[in-house]
C-alpha positions, 0 to 999 in steps of 0.5 A: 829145477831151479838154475845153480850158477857156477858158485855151486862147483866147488861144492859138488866138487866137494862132495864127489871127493868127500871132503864137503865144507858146509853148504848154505844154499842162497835164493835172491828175491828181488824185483817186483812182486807178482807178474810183471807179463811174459817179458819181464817176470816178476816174483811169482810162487810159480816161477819161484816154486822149483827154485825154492824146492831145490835149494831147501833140499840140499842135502846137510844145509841147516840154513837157508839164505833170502837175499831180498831187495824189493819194494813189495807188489802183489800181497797175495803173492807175498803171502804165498812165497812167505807161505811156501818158504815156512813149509820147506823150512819146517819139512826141512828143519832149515833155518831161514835168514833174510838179508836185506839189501837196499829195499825190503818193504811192503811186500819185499818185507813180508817175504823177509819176516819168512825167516827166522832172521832178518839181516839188514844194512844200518841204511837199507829202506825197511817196512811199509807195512800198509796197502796202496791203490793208485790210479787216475781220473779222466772225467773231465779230459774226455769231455774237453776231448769231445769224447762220449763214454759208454759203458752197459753193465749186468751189477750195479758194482761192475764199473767199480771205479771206472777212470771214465767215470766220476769217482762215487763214495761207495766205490771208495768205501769199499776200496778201502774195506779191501784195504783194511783186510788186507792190511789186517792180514799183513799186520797179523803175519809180522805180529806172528813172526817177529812176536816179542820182538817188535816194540810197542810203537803205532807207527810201525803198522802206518806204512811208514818205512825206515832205515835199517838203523830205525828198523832195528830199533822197532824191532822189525829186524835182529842185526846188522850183516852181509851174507858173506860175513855173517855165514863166514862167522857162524859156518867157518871159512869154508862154507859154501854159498850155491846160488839158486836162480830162476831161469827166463822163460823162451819169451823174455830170452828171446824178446826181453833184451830189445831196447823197446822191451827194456824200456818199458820193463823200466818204466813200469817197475821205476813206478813202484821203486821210486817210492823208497828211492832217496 
């Protein structure tokens, strides 16, 4: 079962005596899509799985709350969370909404554009509907090491872009034929759920990101807010907000706290966030 922090006792307080104020369950997304390793685990469909299938079947929500503050990851998890999150939206009949904090953007956005709404601050980092690959060349280095790569393969493609090895244009071609069917299936989501929405601009396809401000304007998102304010507006004063947690797994409490392991949890994931930092 998903982890319910203490925000949710009032509510089961609630309704033990009958006097049940309205319930929208909150799930945060944040951090780096995919796994980040046994220590520090990322967004993942199988980690997120028993959160998701909790909160949604709350008993009298009508919506359910995404906080998302990501920089994006892995695109087939995205897709594969964002998936999961429309069936229990529709098995439910639940309202989805977004809200974005100060990322939500390549992978961090196609999880956004799973609800039904997007809510953002006016300078929260929104888009980067594109696809990277990064990586490095150490071709000439080893040889001013005086060191001999070898290297036997069975497939003339099984030293894809080996960093030892010069990089050869096929490789790259066909990296970027990867790319671009990727890149197809994410423009394909957002067109599908943001529909009449979006405007008609080139550049939001890019990979170009912007603030919520610009962000509202292209029709990537519907609106200023915050998740207490805008729940507080449409559900009254009373309404309760249950946060639904992951919970760690034995390794990460056990190991994942060590100065070594949080310096290398940081470094790996300052890679990816630094991108959108300003």
């Amino acid at each position: 079962m998903g982890f319910v922090d203490e925000t949710m006792l009032p509510w089961i307080k609630g309704v033990v005596t009958g006097d049940r104020p309205p319930v929208v369950p909150v799930i945060p997304l944040r951090g780096v899509i995919g796994s980040m390793g046994p220590m520090r685990q990322g967004l993942t469909l199988e980690a997120l799985a028993p959160v998701l299938d909790s909160a949604f079947k709350v008993k009298r929500a009508e919506t359910v709350a995404l906080i998302i503050n990501s920089p994006g990851g892995s695109p087939v998890q995205s897709a594969m969370i964002a998936q999961r999150i429309r069936q229990l939206a529709e098995e439910n009949n639940v309202r989805v909404i977004a809200f974005c904090e100060d990322v939500a953007a390549s992978g961090g956005y196609w999880l956004a554009c799973a609800a039904d709404e997007i809510v953002v601050d006016e300078n929260s980092i929104v888009g980067s509907i594109g696809v990277i690959s990064s990586s490095f060349g150490f071709t000439e280095a080893i040889g001013k090491l005086g060191i001999e790569r070898r290297l036997y393969t069975a497939g003339e493609n099984k030293s894809f872009l080996d960093p030892f090895l010069p990089e050869r244009a096929q490789d790259v071609k066909r990296l970027k034929d990867v790319q671009a069917d990727m890149h197809q299936s994410f423009k394909e989501y957002v067109t599908q759920r943001r529909g009449a929405k979006l405007k008609d601009d080139p550049e939001i396809f890019s990979g170009a990101f912007w603030t919520g401000k610009r962000a509202l304007a292209l029709g990537l998102v519907d609106q200023f807010g915050d998740l207490r304010g805008l729940m507080r507006q449409r559900y009254g004063k009373t309404v309760k907000l249950p946060v639904f947690k992951r919970r760690q797994g034995w390794l990460a409490r056990r190991f994942g706290n060590s100065e070594v392991m949080q310096l290398v949890g940081a470094v790996e994931e300052r890679l990816i966030w630094d991108r959108y930092r300003l």
